[in-house]
C-alpha beads as a LAMMPS data file, in Angstrom:
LAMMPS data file: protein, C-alpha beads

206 atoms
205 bonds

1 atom types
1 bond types

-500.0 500.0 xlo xhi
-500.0 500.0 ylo yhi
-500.0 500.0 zlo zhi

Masses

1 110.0

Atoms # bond

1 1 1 -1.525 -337.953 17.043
2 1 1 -1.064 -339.597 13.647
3 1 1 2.279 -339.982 12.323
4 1 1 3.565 -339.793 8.610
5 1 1 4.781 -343.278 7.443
6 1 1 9.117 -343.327 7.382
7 1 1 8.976 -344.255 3.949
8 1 1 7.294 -343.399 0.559
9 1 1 4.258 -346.312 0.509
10 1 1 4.800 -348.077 -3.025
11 1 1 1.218 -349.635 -3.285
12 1 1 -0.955 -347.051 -4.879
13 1 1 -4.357 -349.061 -5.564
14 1 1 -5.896 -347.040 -2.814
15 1 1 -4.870 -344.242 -4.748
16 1 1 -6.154 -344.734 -8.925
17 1 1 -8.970 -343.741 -10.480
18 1 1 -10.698 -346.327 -13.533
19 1 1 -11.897 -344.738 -15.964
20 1 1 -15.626 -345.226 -16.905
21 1 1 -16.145 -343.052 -19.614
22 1 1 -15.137 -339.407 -22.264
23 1 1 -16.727 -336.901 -23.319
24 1 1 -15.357 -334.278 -25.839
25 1 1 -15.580 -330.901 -25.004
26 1 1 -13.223 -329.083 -27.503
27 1 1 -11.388 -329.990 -30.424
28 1 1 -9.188 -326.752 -31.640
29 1 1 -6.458 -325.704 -33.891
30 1 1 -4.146 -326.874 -30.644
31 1 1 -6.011 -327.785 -27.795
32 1 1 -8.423 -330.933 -26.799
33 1 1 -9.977 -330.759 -24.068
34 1 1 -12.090 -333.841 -22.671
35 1 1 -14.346 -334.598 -19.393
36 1 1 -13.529 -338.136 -18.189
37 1 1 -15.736 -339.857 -15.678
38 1 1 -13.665 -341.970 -13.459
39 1 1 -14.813 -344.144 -10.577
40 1 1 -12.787 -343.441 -7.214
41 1 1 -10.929 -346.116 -5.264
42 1 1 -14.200 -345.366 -2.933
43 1 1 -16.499 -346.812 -5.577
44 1 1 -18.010 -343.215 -6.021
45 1 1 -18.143 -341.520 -9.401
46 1 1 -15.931 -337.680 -10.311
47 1 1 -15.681 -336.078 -13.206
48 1 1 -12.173 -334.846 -14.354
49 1 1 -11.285 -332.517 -17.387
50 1 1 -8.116 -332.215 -18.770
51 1 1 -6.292 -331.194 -22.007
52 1 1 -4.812 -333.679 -24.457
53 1 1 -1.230 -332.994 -25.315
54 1 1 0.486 -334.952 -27.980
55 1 1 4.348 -334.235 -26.270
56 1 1 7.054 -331.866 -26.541
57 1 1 10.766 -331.321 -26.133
58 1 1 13.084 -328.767 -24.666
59 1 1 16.857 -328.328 -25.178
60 1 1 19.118 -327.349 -23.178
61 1 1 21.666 -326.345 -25.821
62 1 1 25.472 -326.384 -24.351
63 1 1 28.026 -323.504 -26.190
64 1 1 31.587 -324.296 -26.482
65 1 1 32.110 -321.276 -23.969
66 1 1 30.091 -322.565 -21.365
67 1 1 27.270 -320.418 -22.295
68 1 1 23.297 -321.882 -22.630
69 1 1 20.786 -320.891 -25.636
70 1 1 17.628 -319.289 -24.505
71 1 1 14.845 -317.459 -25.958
72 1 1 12.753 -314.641 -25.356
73 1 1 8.891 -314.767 -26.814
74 1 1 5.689 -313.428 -25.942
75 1 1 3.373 -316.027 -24.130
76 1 1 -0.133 -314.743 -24.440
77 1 1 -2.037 -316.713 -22.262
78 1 1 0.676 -314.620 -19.728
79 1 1 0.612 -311.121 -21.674
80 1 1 4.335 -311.475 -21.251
81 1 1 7.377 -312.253 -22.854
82 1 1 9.643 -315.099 -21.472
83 1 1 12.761 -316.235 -20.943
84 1 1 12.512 -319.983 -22.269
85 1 1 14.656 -322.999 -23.435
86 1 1 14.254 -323.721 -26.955
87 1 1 11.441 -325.892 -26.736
88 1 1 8.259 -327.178 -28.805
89 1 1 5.798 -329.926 -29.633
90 1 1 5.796 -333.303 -30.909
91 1 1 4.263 -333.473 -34.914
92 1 1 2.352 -336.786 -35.538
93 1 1 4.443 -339.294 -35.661
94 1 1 7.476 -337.739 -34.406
95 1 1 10.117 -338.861 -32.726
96 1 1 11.933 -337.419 -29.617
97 1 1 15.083 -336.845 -30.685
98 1 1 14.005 -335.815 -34.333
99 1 1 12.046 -333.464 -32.911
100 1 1 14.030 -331.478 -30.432
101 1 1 16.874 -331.452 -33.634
102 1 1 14.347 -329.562 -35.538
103 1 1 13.163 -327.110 -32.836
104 1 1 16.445 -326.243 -32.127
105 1 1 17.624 -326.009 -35.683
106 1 1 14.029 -323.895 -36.718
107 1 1 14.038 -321.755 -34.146
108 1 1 18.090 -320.911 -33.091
109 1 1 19.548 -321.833 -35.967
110 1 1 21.846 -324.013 -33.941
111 1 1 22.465 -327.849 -34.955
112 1 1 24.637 -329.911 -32.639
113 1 1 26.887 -332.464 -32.843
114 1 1 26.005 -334.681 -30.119
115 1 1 22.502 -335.013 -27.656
116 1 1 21.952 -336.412 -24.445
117 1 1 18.456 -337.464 -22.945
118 1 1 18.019 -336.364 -19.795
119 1 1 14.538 -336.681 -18.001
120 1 1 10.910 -336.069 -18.282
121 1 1 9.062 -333.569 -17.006
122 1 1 4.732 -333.226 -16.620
123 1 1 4.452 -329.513 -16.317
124 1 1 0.967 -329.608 -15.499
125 1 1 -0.377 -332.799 -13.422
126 1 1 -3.592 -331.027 -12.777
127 1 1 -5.346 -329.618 -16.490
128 1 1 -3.167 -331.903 -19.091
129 1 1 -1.648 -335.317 -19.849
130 1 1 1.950 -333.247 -21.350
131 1 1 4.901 -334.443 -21.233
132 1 1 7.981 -332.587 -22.044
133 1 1 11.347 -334.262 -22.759
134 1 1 14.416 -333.294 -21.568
135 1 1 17.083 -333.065 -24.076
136 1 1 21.043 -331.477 -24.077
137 1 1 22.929 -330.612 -26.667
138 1 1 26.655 -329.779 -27.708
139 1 1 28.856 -329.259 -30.402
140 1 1 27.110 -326.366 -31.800
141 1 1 27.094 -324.603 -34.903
142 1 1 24.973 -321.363 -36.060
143 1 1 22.799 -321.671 -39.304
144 1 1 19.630 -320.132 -40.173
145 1 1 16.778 -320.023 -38.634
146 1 1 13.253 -321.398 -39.951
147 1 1 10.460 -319.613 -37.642
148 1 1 6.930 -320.657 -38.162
149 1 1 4.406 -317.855 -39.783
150 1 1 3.271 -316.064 -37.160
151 1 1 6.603 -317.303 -34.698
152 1 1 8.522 -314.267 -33.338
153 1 1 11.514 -314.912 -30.721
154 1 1 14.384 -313.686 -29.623
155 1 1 17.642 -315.676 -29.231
156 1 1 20.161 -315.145 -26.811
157 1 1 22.626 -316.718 -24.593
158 1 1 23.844 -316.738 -20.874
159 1 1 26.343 -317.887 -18.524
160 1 1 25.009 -320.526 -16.165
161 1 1 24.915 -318.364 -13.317
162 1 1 22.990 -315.739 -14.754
163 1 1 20.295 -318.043 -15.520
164 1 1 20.276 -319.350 -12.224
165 1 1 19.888 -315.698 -10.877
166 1 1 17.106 -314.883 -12.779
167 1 1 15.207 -318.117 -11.904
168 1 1 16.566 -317.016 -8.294
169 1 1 14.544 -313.333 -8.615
170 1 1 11.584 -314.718 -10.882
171 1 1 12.342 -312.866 -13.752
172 1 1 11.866 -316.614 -15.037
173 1 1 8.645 -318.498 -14.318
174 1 1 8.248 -321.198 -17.127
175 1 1 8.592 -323.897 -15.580
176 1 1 10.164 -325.928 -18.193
177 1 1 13.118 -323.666 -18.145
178 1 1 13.172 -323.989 -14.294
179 1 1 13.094 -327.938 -13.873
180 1 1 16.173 -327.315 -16.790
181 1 1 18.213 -324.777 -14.420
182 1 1 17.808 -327.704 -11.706
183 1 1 19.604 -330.623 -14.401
184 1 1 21.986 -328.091 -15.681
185 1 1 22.999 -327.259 -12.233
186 1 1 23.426 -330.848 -11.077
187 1 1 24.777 -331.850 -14.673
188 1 1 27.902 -329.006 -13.925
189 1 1 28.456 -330.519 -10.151
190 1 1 28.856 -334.065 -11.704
191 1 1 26.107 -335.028 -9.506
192 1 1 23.827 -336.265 -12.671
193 1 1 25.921 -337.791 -15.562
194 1 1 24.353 -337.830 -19.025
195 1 1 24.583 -340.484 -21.344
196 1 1 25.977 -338.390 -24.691
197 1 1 24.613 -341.339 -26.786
198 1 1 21.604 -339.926 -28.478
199 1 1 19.292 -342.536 -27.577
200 1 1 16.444 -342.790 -24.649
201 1 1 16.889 -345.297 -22.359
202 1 1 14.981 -348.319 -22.551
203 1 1 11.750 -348.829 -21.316
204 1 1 11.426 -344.870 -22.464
205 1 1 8.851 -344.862 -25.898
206 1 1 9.081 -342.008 -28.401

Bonds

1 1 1 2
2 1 2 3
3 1 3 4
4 1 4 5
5 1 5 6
6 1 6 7
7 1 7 8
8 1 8 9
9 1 9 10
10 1 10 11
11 1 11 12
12 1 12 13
13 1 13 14
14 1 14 15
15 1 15 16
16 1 16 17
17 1 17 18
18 1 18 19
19 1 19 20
20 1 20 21
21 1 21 22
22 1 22 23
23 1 23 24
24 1 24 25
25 1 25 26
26 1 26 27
27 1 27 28
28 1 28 29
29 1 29 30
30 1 30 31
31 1 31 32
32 1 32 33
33 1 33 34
34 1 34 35
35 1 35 36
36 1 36 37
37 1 37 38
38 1 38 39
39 1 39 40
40 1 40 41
41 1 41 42
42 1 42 43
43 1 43 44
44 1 44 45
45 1 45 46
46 1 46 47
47 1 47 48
48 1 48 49
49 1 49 50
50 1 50 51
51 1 51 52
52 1 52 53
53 1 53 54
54 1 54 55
55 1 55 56
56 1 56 57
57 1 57 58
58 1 58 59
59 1 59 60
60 1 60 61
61 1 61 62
62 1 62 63
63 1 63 64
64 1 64 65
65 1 65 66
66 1 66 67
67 1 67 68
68 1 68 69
69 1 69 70
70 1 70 71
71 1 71 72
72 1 72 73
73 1 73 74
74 1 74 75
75 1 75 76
76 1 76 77
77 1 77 78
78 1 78 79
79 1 79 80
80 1 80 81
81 1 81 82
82 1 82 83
83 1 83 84
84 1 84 85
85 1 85 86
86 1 86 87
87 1 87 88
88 1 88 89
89 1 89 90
90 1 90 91
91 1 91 92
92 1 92 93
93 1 93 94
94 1 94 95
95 1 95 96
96 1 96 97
97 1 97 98
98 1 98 99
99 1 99 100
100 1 100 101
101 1 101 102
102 1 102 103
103 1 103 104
104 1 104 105
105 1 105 106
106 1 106 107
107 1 107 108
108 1 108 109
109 1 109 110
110 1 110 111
111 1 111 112
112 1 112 113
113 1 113 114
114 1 114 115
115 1 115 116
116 1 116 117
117 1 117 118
118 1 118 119
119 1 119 120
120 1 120 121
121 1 121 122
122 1 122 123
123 1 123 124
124 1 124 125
125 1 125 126
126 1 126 127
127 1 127 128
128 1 128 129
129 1 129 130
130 1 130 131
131 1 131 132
132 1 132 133
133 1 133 134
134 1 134 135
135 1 135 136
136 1 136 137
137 1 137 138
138 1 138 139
139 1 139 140
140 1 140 141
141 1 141 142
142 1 142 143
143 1 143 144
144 1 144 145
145 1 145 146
146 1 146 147
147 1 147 148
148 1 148 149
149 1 149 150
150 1 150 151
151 1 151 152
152 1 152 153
153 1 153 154
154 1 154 155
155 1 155 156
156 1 156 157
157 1 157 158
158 1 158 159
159 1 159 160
160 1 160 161
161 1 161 162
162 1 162 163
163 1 163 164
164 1 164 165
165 1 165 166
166 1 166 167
167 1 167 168
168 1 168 169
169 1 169 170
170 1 170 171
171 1 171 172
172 1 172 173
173 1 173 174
174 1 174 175
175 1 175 176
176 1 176 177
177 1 177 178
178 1 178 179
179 1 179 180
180 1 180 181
181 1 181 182
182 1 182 183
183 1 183 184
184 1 184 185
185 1 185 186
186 1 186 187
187 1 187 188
188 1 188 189
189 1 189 190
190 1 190 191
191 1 191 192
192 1 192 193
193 1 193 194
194 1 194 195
195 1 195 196
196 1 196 197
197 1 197 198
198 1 198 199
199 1 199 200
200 1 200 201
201 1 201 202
202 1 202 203
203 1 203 204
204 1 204 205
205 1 205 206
């Protein structure tokens, strides 16, 4: 009977893939999509397709009163609306932290006075390259919101623990917002400190 190994192997070259060549297969308003052929660590040839992303950001947006920032919004791709964290993507050229101070400003209204970085997160490993950065934020104050044409949200806020029960009964499935419940909750035990610096830790590019 074969056994698991004790510990996580760290060699991986049995593992990659080399890539070999692209091929475009759609260049939208918002998504590009591509079909890579990679050779396998077997020396046979796959084909992979995936969607470009160029980044994003979510904030996790702290309120004097212990309270978070969420939104509600209408995801079509789900024919639902969601409960989110303020989140959004990278423009060209963009940093992190520049960017998750204008998502938060354009659509809350809320600007804060100090930001933490916290993590990143690849929401999905399987179809797309995204990565979303983990951001918090305190010190809050309300202005006015700056939606995009065609952007309609709701804004609201919640106590900790009623965010974690509705990630609890699945009345919240982004999973952005759920990886954010899990560093919020750790955050609050003291179990993951955040550096209340503004900057990304080095090694960390954007």
């Amino acid at each position: 009977m074969a056994h698991l190994p004790a510990q996580m192997p760290t060699a991986d070259g049995h593992l990659r893939e080399t890539p070999v060549s692209r091929t475009e297969l759609l260049k939208g308003h918002f998504l590009h999509v591509v079909r890579d052929t990679v050779r396998l660590p077997s020396g046979g040839e796959a084909t992979r397709e995936y969607v470009l992303h160029p980044g994003a950001v979510m904030v996790i947006g702290l309120l004097d009163d212990g309270r978070v920032v969420l939104e509600r919004q209408f995801r079509h791709p789900m024919q639902a609306v969601v409960i989110e964290f303020p989140a959004g993507k990278l423009d060209a050229g963009e940093g992190s932290l520049t960017c998750a101070q204008r998502e938060l400003r354009e659509e809350t209204g809320y600007s804060a006075r100090e930001w933490a970085f916290a993590g990143r997160l690849a929401p999905t490993i399987a179809y797309s390259d995204e990565i979303i950065d983990i951001w918090f934020a305190r010190g809050l104050s309300l202005g006015e919101r700056r939606l995009d044409e065609g952007e309609f949200l709701d804004v609201f806020t919640a106590t900790p623990t009623e965010l974690q029960v509705w990630c609890h009964s699945g009345e919240v499935v982004d999973s952005k917002t759920l990886v954010g419940m899990l560093w919020l909750q750790n955050v609050q035990r003291g179990e993951w400190v955040l550096d209340w610096s503004g900057r990304m830790p080095a090694g960390i590019a954007r």
